[in-house]
DOTI-232821 format. One line per 3 residues: number of its first residue (from 0); for each residue x, y, z of N, C-alpha, C. Coordinates in steps of 0.1 Angstrom, whole numbers. Layout:
N
NUM> X/Y/Z/X/Y/Z/X/Y/Z  ...
! end
This chain:
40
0> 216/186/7/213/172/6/207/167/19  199/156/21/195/151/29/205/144/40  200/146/49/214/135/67/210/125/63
3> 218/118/68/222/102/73/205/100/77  199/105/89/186/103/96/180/106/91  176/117/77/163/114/72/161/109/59
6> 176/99/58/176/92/47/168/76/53  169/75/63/165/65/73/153/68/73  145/80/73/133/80/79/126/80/70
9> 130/83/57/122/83/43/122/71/38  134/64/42/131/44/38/123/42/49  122/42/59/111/31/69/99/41/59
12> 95/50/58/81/56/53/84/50/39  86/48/31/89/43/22/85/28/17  90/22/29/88/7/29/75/3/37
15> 70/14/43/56/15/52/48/12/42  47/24/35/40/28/22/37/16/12  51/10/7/48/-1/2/43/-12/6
18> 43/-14/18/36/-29/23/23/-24/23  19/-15/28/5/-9/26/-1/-10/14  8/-8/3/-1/-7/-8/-2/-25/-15
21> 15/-34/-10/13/-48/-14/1/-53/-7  -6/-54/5/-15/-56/8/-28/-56/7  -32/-42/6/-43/-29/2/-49/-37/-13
24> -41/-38/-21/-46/-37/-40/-50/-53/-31  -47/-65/-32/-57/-74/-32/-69/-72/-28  -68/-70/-15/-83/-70/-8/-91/-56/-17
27> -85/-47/-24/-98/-39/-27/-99/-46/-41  -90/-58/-48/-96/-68/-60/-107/-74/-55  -108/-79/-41/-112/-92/-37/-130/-82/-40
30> -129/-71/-30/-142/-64/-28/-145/-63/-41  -138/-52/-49/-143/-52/-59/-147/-66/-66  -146/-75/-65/-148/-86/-78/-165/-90/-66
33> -165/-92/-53/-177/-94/-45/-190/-85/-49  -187/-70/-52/-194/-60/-53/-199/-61/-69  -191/-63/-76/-192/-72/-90/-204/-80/-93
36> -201/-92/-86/-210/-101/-83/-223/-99/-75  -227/-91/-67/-235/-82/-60/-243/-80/-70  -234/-72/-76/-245/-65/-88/-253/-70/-102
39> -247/-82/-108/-251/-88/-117/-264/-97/-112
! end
């Protein structure tokens, strides 16, 4: 089983990961919908 500490280290990477990706997906909507528009 996993320690106490790399139950800790796998939630901060964990919650890294996810703010990364809550952030990330808008702005690659935003591009994508720019590059969209670009193109038509």
């Amino acid at each position: 089983m996993a320690s106490a500490n790399d139950m800790k280290a796998a939630n901060a990477t964990y919650a890294g990961f996810i703010n990364m990706i809550k952030y990330s997906i808008p702005v690659i909507a935003v591009i994508t919908a720019f590059v969209v528009l670009i193109i038509q």
